[in-house]
PDB file of N, CA, C and O in Angstrom:
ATOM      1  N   UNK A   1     152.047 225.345  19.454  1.00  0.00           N
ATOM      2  CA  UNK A   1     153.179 225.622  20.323  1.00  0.00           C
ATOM      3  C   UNK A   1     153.541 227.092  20.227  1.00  0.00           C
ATOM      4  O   UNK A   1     153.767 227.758  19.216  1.00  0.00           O
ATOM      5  N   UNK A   2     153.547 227.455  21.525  1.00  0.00           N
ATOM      6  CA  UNK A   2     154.484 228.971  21.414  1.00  0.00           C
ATOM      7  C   UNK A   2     155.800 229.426  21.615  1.00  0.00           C
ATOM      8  O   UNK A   2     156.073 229.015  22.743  1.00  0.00           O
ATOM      9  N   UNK A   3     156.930 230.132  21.109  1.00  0.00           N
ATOM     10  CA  UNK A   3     157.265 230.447  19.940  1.00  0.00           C
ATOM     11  C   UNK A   3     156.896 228.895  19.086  1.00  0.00           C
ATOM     12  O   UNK A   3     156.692 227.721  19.395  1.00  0.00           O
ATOM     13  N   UNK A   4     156.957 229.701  17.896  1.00  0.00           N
ATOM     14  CA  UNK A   4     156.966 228.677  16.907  1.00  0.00           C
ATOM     15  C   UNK A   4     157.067 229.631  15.377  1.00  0.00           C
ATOM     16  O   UNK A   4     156.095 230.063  14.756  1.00  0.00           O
ATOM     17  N   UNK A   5     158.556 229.801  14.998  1.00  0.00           N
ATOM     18  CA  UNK A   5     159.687 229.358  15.508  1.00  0.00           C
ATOM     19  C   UNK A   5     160.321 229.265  16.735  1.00  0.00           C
ATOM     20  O   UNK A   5     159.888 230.103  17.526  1.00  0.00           O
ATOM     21  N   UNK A   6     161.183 228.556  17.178  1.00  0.00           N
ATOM     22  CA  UNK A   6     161.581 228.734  18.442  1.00  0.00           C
ATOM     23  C   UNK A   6     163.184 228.214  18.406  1.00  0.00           C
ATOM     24  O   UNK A   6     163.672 227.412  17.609  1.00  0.00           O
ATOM     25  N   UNK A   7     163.836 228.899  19.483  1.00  0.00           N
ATOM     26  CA  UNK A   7     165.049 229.142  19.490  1.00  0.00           C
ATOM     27  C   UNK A   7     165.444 227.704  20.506  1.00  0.00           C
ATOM     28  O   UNK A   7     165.634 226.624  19.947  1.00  0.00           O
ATOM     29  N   UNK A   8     165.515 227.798  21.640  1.00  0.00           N
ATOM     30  CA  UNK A   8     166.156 226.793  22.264  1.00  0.00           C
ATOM     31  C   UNK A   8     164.979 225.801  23.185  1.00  0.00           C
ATOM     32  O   UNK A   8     165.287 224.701  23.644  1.00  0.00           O
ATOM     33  N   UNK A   9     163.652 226.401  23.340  1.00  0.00           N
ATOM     34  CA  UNK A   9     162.663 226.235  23.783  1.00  0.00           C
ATOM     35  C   UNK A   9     161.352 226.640  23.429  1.00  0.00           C
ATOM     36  O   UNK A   9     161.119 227.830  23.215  1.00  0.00           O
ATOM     37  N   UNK A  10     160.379 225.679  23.337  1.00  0.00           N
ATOM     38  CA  UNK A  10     159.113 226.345  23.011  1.00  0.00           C
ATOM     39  C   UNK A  10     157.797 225.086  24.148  1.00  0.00           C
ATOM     40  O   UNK A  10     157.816 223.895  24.459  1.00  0.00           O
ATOM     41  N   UNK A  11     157.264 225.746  24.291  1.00  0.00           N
ATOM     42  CA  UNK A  11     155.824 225.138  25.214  1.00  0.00           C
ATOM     43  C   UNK A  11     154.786 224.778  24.030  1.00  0.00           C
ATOM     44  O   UNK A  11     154.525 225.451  23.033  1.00  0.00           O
ATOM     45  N   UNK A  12     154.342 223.702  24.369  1.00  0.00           N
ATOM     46  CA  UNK A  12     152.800 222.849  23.735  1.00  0.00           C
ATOM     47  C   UNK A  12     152.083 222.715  24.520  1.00  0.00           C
ATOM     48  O   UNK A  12     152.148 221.905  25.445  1.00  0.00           O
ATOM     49  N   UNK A  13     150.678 224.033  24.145  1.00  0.00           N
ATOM     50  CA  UNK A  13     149.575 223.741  24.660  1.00  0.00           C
ATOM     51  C   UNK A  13     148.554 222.492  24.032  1.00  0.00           C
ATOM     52  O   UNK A  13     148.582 222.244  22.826  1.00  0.00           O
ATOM     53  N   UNK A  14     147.754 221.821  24.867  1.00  0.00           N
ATOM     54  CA  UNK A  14     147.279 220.997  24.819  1.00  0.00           C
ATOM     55  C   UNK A  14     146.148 220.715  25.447  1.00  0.00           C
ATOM     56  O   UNK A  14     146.356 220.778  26.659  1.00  0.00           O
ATOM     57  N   UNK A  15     144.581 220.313  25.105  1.00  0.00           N
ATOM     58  CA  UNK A  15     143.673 220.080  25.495  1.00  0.00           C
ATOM     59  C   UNK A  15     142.976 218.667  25.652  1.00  0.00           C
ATOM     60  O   UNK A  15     142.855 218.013  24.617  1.00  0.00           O
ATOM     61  N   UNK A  16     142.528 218.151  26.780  1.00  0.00           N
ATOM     62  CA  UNK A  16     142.158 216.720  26.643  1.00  0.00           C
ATOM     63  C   UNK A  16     140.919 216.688  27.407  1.00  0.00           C
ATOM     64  O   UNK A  16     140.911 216.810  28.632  1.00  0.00           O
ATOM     65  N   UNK A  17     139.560 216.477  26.494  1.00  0.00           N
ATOM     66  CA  UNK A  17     138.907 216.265  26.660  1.00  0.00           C
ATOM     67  C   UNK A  17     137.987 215.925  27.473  1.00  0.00           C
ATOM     68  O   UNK A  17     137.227 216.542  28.220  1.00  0.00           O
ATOM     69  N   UNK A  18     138.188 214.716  27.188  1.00  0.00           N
ATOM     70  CA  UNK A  18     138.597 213.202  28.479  1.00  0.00           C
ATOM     71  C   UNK A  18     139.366 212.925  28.663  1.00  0.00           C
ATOM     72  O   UNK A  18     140.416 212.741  28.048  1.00  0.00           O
ATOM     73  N   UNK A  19     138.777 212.739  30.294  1.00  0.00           N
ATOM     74  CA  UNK A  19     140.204 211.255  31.086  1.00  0.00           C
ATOM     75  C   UNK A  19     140.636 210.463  30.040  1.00  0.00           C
ATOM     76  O   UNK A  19     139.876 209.849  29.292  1.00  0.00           O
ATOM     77  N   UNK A  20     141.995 210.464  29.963  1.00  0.00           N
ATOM     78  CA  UNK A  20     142.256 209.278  28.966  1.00  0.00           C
ATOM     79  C   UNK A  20     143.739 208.965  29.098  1.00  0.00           C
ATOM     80  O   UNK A  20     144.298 209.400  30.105  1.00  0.00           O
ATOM     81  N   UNK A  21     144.440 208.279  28.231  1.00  0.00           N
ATOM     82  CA  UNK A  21     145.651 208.093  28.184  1.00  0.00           C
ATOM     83  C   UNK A  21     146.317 209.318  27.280  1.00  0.00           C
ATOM     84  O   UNK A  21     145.573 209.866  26.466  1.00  0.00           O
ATOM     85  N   UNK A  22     147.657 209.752  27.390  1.00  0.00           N
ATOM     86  CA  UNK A  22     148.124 210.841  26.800  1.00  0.00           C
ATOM     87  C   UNK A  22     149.237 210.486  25.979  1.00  0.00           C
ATOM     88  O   UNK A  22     149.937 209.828  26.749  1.00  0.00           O
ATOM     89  N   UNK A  23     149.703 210.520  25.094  1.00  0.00           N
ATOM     90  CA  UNK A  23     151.062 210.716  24.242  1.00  0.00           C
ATOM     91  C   UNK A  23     151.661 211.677  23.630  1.00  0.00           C
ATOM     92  O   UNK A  23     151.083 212.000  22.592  1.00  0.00           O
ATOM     93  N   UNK A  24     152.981 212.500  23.964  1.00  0.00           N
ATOM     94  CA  UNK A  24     153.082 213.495  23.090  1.00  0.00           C
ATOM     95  C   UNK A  24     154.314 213.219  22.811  1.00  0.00           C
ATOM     96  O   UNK A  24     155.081 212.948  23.735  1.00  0.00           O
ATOM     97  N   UNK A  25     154.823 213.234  21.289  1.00  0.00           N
ATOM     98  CA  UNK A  25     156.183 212.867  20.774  1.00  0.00           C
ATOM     99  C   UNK A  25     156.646 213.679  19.854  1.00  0.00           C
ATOM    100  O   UNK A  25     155.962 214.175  18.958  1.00  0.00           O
ATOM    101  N   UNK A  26     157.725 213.837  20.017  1.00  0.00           N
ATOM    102  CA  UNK A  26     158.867 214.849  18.693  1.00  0.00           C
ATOM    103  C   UNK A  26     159.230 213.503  18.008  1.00  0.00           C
ATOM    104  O   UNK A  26     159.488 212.377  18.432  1.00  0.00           O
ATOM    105  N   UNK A  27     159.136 214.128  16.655  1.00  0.00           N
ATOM    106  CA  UNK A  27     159.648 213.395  15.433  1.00  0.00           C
ATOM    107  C   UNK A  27     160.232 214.244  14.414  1.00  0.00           C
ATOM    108  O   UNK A  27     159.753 215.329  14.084  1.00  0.00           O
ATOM    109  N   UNK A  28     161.419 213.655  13.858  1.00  0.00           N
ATOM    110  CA  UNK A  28     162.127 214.642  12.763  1.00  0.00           C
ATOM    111  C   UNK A  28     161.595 215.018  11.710  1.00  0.00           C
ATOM    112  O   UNK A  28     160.372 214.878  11.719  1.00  0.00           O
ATOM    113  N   UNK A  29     162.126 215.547  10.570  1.00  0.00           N
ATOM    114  CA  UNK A  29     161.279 214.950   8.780  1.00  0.00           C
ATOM    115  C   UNK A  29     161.482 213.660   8.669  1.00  0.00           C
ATOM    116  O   UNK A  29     160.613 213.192   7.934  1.00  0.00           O
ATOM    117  N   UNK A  30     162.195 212.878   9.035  1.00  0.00           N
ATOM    118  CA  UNK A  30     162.261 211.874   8.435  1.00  0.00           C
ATOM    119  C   UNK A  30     161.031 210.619   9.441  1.00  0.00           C
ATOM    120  O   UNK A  30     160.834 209.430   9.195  1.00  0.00           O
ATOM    121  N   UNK A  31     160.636 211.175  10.158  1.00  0.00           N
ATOM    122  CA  UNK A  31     159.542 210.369  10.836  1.00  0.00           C
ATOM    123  C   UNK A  31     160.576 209.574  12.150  1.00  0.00           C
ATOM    124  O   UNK A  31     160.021 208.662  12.762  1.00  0.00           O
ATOM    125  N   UNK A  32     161.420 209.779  12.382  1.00  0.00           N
ATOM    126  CA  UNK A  32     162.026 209.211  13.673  1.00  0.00           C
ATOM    127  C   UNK A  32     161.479 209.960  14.733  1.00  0.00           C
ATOM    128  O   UNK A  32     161.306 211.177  14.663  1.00  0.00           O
ATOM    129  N   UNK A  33     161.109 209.031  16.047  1.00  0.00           N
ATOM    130  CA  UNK A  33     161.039 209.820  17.357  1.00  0.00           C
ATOM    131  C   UNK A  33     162.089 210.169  17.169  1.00  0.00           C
ATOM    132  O   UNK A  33     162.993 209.787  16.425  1.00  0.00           O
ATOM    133  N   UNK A  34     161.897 211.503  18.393  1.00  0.00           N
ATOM    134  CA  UNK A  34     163.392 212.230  18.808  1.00  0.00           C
ATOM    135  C   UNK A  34     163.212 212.186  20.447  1.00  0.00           C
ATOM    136  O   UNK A  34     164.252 211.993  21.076  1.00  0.00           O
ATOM    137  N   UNK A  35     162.144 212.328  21.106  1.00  0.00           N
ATOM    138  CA  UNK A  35     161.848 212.172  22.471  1.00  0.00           C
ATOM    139  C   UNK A  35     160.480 212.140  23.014  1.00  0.00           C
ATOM    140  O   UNK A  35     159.668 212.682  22.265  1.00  0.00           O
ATOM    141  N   UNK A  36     160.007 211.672  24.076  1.00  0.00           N
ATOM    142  CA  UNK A  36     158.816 211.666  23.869  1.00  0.00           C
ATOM    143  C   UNK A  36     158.906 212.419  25.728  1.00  0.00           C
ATOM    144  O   UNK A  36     159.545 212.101  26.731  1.00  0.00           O
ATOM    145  N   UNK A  37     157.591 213.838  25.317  1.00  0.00           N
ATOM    146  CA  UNK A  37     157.999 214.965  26.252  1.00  0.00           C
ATOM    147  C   UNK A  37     156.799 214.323  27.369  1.00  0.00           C
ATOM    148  O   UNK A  37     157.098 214.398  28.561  1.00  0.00           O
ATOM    149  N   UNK A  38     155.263 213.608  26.948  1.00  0.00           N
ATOM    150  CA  UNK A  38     154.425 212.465  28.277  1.00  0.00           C
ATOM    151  C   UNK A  38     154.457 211.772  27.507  1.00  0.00           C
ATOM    152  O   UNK A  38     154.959 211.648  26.390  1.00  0.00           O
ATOM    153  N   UNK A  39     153.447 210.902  28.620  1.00  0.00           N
ATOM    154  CA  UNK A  39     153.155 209.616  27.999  1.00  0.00           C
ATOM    155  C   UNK A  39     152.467 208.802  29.631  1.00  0.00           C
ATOM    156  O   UNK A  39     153.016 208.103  30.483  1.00  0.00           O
ATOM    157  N   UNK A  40     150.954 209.361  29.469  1.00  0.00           N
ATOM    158  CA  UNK A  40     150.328 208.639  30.532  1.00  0.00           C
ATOM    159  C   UNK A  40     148.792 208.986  31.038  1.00  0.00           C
ATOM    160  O   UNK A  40     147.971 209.320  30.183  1.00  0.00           O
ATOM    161  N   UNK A  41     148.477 208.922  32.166  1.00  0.00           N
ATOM    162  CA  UNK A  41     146.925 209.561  32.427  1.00  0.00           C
ATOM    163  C   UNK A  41     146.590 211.192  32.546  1.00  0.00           C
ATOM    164  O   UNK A  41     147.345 211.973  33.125  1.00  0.00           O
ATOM    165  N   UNK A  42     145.815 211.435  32.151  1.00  0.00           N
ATOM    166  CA  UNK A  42     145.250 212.825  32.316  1.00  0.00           C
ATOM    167  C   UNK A  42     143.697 212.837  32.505  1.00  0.00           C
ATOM    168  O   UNK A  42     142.904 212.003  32.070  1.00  0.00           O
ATOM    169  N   UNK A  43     143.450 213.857  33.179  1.00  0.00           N
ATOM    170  CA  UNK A  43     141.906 214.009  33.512  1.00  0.00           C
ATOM    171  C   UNK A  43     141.775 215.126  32.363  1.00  0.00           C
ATOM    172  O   UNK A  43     142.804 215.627  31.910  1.00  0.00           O
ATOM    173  N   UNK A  44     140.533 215.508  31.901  1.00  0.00           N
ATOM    174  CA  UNK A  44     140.120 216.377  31.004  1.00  0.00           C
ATOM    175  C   UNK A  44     140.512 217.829  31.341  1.00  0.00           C
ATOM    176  O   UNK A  44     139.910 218.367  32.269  1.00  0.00           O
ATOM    177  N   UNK A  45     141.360 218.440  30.749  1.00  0.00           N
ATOM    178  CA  UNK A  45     141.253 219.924  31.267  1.00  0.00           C
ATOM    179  C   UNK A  45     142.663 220.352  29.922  1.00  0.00           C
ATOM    180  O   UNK A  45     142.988 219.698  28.931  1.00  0.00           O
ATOM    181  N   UNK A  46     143.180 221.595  30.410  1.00  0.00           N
ATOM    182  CA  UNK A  46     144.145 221.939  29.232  1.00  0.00           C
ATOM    183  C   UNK A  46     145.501 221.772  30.067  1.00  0.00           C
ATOM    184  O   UNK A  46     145.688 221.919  31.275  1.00  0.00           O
ATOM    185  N   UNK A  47     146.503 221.372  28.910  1.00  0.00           N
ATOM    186  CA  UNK A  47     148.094 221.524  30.101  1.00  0.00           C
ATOM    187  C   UNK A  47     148.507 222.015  28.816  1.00  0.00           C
ATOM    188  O   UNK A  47     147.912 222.486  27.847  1.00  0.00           O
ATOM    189  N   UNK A  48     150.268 221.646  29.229  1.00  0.00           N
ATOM    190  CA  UNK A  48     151.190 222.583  28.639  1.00  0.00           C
ATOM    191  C   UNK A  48     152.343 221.227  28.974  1.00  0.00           C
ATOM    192  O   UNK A  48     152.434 220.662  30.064  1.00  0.00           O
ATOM    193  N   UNK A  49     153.142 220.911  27.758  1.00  0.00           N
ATOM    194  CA  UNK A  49     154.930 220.416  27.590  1.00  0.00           C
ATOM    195  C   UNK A  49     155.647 221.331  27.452  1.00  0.00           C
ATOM    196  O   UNK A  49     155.295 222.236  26.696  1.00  0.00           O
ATOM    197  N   UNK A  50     156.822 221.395  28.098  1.00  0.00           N
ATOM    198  CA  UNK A  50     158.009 222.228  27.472  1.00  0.00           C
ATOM    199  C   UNK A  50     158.463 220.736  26.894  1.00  0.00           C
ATOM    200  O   UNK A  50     158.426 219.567  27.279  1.00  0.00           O
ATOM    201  N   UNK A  51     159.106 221.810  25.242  1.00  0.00           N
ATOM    202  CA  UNK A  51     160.413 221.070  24.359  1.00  0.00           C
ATOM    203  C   UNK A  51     161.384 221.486  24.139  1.00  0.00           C
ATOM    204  O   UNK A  51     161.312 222.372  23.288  1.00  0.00           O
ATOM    205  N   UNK A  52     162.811 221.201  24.662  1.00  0.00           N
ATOM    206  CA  UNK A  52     163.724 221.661  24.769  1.00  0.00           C
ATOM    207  C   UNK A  52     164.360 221.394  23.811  1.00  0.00           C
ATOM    208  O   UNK A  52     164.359 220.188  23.567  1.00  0.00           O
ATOM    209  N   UNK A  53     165.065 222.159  22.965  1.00  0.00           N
ATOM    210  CA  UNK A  53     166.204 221.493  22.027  1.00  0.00           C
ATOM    211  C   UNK A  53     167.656 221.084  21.667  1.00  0.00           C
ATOM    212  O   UNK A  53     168.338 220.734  20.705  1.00  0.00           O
ATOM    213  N   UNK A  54     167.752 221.387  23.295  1.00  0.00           N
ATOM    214  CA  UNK A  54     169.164 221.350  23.140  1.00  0.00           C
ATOM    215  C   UNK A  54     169.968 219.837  22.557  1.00  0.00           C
ATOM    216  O   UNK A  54     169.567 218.693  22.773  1.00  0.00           O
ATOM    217  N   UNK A  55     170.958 220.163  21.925  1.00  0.00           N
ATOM    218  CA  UNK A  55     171.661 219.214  21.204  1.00  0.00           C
ATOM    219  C   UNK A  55     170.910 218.567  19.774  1.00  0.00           C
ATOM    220  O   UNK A  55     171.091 217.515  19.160  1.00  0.00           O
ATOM    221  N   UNK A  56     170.123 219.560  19.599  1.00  0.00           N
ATOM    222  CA  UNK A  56     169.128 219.086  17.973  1.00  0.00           C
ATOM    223  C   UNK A  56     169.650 220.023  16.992  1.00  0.00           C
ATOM    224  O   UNK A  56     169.671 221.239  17.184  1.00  0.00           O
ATOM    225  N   UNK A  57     170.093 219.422  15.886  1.00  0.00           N
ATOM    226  CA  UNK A  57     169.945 220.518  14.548  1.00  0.00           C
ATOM    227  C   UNK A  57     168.747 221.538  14.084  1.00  0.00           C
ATOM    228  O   UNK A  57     167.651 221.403  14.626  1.00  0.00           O
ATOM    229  N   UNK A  58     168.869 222.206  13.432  1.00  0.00           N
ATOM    230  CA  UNK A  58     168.381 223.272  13.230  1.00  0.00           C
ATOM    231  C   UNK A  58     167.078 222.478  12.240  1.00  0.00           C
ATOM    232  O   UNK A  58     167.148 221.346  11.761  1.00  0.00           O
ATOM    233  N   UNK A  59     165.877 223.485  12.116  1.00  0.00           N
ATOM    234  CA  UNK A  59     165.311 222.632  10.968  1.00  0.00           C
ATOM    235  C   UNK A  59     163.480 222.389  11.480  1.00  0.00           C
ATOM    236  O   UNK A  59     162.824 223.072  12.268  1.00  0.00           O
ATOM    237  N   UNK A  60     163.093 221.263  10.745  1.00  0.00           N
ATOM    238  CA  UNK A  60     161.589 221.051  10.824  1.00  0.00           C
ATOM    239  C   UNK A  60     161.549 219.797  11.922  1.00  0.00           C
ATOM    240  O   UNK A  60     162.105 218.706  11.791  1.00  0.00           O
ATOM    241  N   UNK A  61     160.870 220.181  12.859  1.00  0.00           N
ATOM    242  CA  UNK A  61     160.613 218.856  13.582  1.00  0.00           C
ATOM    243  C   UNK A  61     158.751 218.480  13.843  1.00  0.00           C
ATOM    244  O   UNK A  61     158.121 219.427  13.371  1.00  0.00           O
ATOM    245  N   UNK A  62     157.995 217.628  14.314  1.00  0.00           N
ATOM    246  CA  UNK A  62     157.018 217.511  14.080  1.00  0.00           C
ATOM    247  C   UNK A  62     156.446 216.816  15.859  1.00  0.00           C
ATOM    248  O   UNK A  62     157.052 215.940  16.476  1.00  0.00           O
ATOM    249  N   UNK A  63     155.079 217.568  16.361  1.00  0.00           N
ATOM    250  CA  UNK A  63     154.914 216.806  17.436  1.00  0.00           C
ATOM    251  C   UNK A  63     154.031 216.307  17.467  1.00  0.00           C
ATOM    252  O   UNK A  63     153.154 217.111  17.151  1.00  0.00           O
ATOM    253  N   UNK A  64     153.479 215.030  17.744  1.00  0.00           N
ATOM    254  CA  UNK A  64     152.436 214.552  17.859  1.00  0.00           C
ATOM    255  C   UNK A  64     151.569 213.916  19.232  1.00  0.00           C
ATOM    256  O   UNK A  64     152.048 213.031  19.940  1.00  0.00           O
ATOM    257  N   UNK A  65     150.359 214.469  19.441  1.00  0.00           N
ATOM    258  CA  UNK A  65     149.636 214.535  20.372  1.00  0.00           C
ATOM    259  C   UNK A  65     149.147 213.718  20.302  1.00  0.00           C
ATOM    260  O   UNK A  65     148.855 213.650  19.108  1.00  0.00           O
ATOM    261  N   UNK A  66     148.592 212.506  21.006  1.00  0.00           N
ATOM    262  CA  UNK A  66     148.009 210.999  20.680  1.00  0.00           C
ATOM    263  C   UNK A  66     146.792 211.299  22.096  1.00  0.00           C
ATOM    264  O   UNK A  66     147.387 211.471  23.159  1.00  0.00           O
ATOM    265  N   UNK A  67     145.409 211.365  22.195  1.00  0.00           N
ATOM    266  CA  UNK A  67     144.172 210.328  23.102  1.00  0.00           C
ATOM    267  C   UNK A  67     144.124 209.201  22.973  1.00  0.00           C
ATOM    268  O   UNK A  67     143.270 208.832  22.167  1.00  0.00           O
ATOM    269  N   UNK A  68     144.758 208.366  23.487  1.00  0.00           N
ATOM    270  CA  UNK A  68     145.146 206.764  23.101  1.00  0.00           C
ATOM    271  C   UNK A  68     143.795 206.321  23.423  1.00  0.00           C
ATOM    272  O   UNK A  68     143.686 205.199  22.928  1.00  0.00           O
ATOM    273  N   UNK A  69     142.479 206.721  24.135  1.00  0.00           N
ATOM    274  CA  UNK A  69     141.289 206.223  24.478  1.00  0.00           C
ATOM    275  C   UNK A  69     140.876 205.785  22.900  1.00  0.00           C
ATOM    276  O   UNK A  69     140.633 204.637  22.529  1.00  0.00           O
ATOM    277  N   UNK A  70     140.864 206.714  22.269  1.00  0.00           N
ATOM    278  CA  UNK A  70     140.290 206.698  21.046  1.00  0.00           C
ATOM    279  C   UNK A  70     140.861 206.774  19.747  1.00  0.00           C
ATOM    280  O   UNK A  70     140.351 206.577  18.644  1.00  0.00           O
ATOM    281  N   UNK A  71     141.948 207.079  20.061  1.00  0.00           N
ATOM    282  CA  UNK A  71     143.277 206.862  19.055  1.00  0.00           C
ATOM    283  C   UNK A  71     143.308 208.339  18.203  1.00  0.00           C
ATOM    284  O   UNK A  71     144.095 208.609  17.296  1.00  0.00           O
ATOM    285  N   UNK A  72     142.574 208.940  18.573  1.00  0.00           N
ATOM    286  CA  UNK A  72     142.688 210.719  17.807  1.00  0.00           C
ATOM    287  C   UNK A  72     144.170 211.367  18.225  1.00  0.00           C
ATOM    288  O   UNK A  72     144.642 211.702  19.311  1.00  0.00           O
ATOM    289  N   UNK A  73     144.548 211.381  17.225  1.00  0.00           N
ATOM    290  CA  UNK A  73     146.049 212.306  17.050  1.00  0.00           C
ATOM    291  C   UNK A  73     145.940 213.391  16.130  1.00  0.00           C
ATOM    292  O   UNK A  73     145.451 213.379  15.000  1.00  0.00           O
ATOM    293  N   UNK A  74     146.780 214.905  17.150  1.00  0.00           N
ATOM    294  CA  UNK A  74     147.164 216.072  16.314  1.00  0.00           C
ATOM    295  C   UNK A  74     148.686 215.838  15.545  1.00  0.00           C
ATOM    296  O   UNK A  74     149.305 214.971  16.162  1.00  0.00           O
ATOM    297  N   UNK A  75     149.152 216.156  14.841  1.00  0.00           N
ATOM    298  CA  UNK A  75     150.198 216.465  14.800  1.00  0.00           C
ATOM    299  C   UNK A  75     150.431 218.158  13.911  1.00  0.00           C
ATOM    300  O   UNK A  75     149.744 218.448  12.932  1.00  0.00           O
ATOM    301  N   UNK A  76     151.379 218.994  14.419  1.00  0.00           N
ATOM    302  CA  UNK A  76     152.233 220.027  14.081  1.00  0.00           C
ATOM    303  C   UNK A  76     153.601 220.228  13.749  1.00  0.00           C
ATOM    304  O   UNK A  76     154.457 219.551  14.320  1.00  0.00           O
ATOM    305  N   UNK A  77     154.027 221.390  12.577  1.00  0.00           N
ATOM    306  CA  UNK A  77     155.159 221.090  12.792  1.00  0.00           C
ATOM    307  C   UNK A  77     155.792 222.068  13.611  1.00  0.00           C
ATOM    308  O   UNK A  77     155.040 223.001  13.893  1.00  0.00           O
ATOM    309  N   UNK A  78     156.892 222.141  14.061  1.00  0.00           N
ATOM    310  CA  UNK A  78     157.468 223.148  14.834  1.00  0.00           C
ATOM    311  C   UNK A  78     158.816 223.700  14.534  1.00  0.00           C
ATOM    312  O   UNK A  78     159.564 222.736  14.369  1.00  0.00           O
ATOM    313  N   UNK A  79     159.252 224.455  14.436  1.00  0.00           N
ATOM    314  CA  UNK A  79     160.260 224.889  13.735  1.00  0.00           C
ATOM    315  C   UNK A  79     162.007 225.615  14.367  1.00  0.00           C
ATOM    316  O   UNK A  79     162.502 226.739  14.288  1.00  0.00           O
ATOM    317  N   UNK A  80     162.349 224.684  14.792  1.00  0.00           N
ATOM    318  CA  UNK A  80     163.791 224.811  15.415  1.00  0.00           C
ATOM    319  C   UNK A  80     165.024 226.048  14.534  1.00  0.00           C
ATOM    320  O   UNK A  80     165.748 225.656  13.619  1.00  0.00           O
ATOM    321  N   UNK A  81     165.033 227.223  14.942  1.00  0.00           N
ATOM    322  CA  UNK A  81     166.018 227.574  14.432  1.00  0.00           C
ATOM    323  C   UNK A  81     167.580 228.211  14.965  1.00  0.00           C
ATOM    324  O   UNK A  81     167.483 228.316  16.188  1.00  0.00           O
ATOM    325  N   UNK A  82     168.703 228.584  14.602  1.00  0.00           N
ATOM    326  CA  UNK A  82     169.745 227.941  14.988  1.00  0.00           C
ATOM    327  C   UNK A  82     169.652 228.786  16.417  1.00  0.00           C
ATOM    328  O   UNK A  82     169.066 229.766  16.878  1.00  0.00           O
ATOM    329  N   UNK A  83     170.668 227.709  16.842  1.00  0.00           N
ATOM    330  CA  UNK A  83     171.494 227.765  18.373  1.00  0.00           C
ATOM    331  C   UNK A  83     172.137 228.505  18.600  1.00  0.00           C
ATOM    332  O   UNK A  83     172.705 228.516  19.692  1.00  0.00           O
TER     333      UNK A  83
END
């Protein structure tokens, strides 16, 4: 993701392979979703999420990229700092 740190916004680049199903989710430290930014089909090529933070505390949050075809997940952390 770029910034990373990031202030009120940061973009996740992302590459998919294959056609497949897509998932991408924010989760806190403590492993709770916080929102989930897709969640559906994609053809192979590269995109981009914006993650917005408004109304989140400051701190470590974590995103995870899911190919549900095959079940391969990234995850990163990303780093929210204050408002």
């Amino acid at each position: 993701n770029y910034p990373n740190p990031f202030h009120l916004s940061t973009t996740i680049q992302y590459t998919v392979p294959l056609d497949c199903k897509v998932s991408i989710k924010i989760y806190d430290m403590f492993g709770r979703e916080i929102k989930t930014l897709f969640e559906g089909d994609k053809i192979a090529g590269t995109y981009t999420a914006n993650f917005n933070s408004s109304k989140l505390a400051k701190g470590i949050y974590y995103c995870k990229v899911t190919a549900l075809t095959d079940e391969q997940s990234t995850i990163q952390s990303i780093i929210l700092i204050a408002q």
